[in-house]
C-alpha positions as CSV (number, residue, x, y, z in Angstrom):
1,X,0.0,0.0,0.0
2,X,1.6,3.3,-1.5
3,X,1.8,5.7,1.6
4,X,1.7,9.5,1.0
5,X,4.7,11.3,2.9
6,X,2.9,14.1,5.3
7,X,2.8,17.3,3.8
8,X,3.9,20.4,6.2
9,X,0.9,23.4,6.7
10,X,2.5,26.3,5.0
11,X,4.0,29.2,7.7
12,X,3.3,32.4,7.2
13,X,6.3,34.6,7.9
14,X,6.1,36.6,11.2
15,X,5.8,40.0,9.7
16,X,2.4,38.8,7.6
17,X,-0.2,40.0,10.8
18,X,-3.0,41.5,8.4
19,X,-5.9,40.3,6.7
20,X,-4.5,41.7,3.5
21,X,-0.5,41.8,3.7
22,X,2.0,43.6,0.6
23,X,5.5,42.0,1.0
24,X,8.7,44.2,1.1
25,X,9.0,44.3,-2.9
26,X,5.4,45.6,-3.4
27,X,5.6,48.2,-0.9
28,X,9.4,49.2,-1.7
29,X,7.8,49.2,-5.6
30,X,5.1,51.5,-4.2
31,X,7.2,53.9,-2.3
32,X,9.6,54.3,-5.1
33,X,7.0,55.3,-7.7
34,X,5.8,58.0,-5.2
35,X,8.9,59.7,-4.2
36,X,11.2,58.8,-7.6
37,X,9.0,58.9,-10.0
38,X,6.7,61.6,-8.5
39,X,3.0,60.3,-9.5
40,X,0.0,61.0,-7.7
41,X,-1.2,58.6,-5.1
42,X,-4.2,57.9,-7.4
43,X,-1.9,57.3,-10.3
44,X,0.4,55.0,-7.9
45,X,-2.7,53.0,-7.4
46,X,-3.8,52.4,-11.0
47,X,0.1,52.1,-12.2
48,X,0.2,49.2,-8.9
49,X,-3.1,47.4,-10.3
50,X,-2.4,47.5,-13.6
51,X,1.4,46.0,-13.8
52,X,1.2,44.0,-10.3
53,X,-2.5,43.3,-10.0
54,X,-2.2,44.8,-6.6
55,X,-5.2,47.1,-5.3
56,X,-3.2,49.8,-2.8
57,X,-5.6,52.1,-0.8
58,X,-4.1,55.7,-0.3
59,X,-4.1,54.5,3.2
60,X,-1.6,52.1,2.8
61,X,0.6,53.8,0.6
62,X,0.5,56.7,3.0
63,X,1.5,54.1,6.2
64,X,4.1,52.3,3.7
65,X,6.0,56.0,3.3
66,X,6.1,56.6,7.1
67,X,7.7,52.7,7.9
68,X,10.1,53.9,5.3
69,X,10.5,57.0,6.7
70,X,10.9,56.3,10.0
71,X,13.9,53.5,9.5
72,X,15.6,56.0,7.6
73,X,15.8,58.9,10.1
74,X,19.2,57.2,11.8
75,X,20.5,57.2,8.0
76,X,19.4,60.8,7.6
77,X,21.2,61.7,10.8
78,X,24.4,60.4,9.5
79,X,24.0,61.9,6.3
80,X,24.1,65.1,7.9
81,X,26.7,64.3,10.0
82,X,29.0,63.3,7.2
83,X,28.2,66.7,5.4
84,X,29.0,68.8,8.3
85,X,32.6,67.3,7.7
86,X,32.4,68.2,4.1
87,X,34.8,70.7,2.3
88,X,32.6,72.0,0.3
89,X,28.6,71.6,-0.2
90,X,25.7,73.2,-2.6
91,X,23.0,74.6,-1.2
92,X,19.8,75.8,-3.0
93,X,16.3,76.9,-1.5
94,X,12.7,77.0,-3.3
95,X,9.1,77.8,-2.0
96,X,6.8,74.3,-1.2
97,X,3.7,74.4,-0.2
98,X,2.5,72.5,3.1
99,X,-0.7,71.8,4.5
100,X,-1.7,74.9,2.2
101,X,1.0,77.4,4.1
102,X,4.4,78.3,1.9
103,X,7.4,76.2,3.6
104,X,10.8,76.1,2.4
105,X,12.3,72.7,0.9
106,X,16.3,73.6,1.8
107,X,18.6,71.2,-0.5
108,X,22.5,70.3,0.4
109,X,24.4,68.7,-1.7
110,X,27.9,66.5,-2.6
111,X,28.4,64.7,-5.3
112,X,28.1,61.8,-3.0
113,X,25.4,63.0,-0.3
114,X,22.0,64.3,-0.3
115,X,20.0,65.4,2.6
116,X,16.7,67.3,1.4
117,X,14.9,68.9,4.4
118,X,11.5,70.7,4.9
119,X,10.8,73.8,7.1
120,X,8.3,76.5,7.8
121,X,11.0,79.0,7.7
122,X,12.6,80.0,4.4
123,X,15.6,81.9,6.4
124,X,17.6,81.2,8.8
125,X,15.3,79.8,11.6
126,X,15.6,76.8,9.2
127,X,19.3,76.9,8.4
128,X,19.5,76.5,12.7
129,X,16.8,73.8,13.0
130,X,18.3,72.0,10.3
131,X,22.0,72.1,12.1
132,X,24.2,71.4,9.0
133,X,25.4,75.2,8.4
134,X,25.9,76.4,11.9
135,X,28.4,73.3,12.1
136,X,30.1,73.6,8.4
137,X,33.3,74.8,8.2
138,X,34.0,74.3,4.8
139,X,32.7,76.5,1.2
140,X,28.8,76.6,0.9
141,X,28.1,77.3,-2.8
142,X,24.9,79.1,-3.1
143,X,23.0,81.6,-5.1
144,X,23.9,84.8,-3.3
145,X,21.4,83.6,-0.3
146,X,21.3,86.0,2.7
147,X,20.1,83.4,4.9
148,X,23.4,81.1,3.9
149,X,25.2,84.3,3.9
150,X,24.3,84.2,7.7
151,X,26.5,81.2,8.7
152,X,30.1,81.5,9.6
153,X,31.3,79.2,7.0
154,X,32.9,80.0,4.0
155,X,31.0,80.9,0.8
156,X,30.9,81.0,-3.2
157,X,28.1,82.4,-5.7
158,X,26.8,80.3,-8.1
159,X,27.6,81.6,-11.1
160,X,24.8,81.0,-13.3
161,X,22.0,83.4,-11.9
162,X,24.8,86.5,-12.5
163,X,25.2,84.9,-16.3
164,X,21.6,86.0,-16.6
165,X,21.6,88.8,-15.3
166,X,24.4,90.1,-17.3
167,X,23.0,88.7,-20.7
168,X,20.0,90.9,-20.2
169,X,21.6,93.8,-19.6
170,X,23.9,92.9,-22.4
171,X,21.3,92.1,-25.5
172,X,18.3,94.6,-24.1
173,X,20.5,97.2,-23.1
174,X,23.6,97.3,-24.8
175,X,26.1,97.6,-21.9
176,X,29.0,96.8,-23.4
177,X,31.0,96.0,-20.0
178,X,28.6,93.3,-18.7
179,X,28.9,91.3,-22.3
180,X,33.0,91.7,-21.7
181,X,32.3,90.3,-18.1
182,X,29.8,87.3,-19.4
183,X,32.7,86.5,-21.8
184,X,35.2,87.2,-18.7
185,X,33.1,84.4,-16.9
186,X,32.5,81.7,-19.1
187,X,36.6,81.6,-20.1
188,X,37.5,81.5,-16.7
189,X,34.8,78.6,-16.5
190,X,36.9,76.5,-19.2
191,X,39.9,77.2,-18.0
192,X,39.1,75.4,-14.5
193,X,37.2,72.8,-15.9
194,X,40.7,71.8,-18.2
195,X,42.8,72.8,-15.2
196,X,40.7,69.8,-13.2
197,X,40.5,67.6,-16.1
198,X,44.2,67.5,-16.5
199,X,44.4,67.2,-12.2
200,X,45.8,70.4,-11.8
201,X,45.7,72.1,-8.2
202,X,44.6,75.0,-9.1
203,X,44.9,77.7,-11.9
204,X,48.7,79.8,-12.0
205,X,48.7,82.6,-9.3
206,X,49.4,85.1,-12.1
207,X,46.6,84.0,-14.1
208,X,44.1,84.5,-11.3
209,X,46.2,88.0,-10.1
210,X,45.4,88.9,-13.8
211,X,42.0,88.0,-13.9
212,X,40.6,89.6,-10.5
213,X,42.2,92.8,-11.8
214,X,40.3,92.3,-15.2
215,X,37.3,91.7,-13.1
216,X,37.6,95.1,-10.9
217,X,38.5,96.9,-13.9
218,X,34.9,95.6,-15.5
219,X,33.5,96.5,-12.2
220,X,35.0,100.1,-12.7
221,X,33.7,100.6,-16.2
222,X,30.1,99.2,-15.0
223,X,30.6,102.2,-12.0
224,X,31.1,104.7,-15.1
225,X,28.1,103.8,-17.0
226,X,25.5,103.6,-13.8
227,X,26.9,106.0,-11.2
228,X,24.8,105.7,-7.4
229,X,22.1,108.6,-7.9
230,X,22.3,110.8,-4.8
231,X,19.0,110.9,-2.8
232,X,17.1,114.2,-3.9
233,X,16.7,117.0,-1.3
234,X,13.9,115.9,1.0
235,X,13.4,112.3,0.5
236,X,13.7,109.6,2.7
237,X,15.2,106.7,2.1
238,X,17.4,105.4,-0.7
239,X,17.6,106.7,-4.2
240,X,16.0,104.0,-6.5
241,X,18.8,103.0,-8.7
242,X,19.1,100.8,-11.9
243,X,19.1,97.4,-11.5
244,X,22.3,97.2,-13.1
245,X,23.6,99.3,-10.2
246,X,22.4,96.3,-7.4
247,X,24.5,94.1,-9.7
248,X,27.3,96.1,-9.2
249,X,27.5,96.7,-6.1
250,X,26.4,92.8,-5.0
251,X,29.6,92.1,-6.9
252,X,31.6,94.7,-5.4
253,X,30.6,93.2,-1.8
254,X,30.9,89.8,-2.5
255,X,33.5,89.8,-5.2
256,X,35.7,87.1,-2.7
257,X,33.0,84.4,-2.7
258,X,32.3,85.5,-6.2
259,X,35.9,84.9,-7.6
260,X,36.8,81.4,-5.4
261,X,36.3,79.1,-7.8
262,X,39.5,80.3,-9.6
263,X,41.5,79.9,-5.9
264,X,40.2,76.8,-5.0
265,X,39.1,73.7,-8.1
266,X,37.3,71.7,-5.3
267,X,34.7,74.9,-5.7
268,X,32.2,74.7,-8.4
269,X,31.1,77.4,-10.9
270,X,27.9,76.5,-9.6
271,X,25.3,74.5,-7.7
272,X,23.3,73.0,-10.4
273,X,23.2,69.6,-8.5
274,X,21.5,71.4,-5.4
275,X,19.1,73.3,-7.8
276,X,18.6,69.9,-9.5
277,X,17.4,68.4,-6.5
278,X,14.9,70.9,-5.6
279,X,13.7,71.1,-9.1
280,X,12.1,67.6,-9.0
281,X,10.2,68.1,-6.1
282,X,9.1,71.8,-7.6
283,X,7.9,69.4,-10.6
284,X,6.0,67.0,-7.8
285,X,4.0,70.2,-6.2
286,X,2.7,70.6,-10.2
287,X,1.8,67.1,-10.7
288,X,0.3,66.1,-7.3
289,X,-0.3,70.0,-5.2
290,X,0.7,70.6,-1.9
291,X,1.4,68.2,0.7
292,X,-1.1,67.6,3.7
293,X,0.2,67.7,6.6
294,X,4.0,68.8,7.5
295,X,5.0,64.5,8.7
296,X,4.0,63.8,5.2
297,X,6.4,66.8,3.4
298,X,9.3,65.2,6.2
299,X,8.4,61.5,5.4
300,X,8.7,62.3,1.6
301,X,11.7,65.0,1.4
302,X,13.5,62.1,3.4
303,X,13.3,59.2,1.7
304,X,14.2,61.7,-1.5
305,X,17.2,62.5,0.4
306,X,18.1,59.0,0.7
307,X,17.6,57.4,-2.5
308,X,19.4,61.2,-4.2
309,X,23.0,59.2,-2.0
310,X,22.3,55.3,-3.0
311,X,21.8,56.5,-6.4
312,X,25.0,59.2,-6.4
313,X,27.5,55.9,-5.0
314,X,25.8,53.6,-7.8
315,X,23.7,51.4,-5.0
316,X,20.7,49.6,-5.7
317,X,17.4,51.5,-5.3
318,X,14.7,49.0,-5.3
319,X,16.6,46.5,-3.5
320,X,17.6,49.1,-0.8
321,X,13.7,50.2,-0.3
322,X,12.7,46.4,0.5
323,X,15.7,46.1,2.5
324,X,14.4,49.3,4.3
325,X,10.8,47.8,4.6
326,X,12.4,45.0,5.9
327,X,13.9,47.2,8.9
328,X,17.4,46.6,7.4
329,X,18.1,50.0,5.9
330,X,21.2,49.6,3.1
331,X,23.7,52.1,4.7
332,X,25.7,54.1,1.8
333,X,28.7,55.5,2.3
334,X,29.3,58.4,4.7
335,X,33.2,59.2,3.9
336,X,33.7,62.4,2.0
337,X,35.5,61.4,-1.8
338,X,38.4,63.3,-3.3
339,X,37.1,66.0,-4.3
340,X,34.9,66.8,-1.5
């Protein structure tokens, strides 16, 4: 008589404790399209169903971004650790709207390291809660940003807004000396970039002695064409002035942190990868509005910040989001590269 071997009852793992239970892969799959990819959570749901077969409430999704969240606030805390030890970070701000109030989404970046942060504060209120500047020692590269301007570290313009500005007054008002200065600008630019290319230290001392006095002598010319307007007899306050004149003198104040990118290569002509980072979640406020409550803007910006540092060190995304689902966060690296 042929007798059948006994057949084990199947064992649920420990975790599954719900009616209806979405395994690390599902949920990391879900929490990547919502914070990477940027959908709505209606969108999520349908993109979920119609690939997967999976029916996600809004409710779950919003429960599977706070787990994620909350097993990635020790990795957020070293993040920000590691980038108080940088030498040099980028730093952009932009408007977000929370719980229907304006906030402030404040961005820091290395080309290894990305800690995105929400506040209510657009100034420095933020800059202190947050607790990365008041620490840094190193070169903040920013866009001329009073409340970065603030800290006691040191600090370098980005470039490209003062590009801008110059072409405008160059082609729709014919000032000769900001096109010279444009030009000024964008040589100097390639002649870093070849000087780090070929692994220079740095640009010749004489070539930068001869530039900064090409740069004051621009500044000079500038002074010529838009002289400060004395304030007329009786007036209060300060005599409006040409906005080429602000120009001037921002340059004239700040012409140190203006000019270090030709003292020092580890400095950047600008912070496009800060302003890249912000930029995405600008693009998720258009496609999904403004977030509901100031935990959801923190969960989110978070699990941003960490996926912006697996992705900049070449580590897997997906498999890092189950691992973080499955309370076994994927730690990247924390040590600063060369060239930061």
């Amino acid at each position: 008589m042929l007798t059948l071997p006994e057949v084990s009852p199947p064992v649920f793992p420990v975790s599954a404790k719900a009616a209806v239970q979405y395994g690390p892969r599902v949920g990391a799959m879900a929490v990547y399209v919502l914070t990477q990819q940027l959908l709505p959570w209606g969108r999520t749901g349908e993109v979920l169903a119609d690939l997967l077969g999976v029916q996600m409430s809004e409710g779950t999704l919003a429960c599977l971004l706070k787990r994620t969240a909350e097993q990635l606030a020790p990795v957020e805390e070293q993040i920000k650790s590691a980038l108080v030890a940088a030498k040099v970070t980028q730093n952009d701000e932009t408007g977000r709207y929370v719980n229907r109030r304006r906030s402030g989404l404040h961005g820091l970046s290395t080309s290894s390291l990305t800690p995105d942060q929400v506040h209510a504060s657009r100034g420095h209120k933020a800059m202190d809660a947050i607790g990365i500047l008041p620490l840094f020692t190193g070169v903040s590269v920013h866009a001329c940003w009073s409340a970065s301007l603030r800290s006691g570290c040191h600090h370098a313009l980005c470039q490209v807004p003062l590009l801008r500005e110059l072409t405008s007054l160059a082609e729709e008002l014919g000032r000769w000396w900001a096109a010279k200065l444009k030009g000024a600008l964008l040589g100097r630019k390639q002649a870093t970039d070849q000087a780090r290319a070929q692994g220079q230290p740095g640009l010749p001392p004489e070539e930068v002695a001869t530039w900064q006095a090409r740069f004051l002598a621009l500044l000079d010319e500038g002074d010529q064409a838009h002289p400060r307007a004395p304030t007329p007899p009786g007036q209060r306050g300060k005599a409006k002035h040409h906005p080429a004149r602000h120009l001037l003198d921002r340059l004239r104040t700040h012409q140190d942190a203006c000019l270090l990118f030709l003292h020092h290569l580890l400095v950047p002509f600008d912070h496009t990868l800060a302003e890249r980072e912000s930029r995405m979640v600008k693009v998720q406020q258009k496609v999904s509005g403004s977030f509901r409550s100031t935990e959801g803007a923190i969960h989110f910006c978070r699990i941003r910040g960490s996926v912006s540092t697996l992705r900049k060190q070449g580590l897997p995304i997906l498999s890092a989001l189950q691992a973080t689902l499955g309370a076994q966060p994927l730690l990247p690296s924390f040590s600063p590269r060369r060239r930061e």
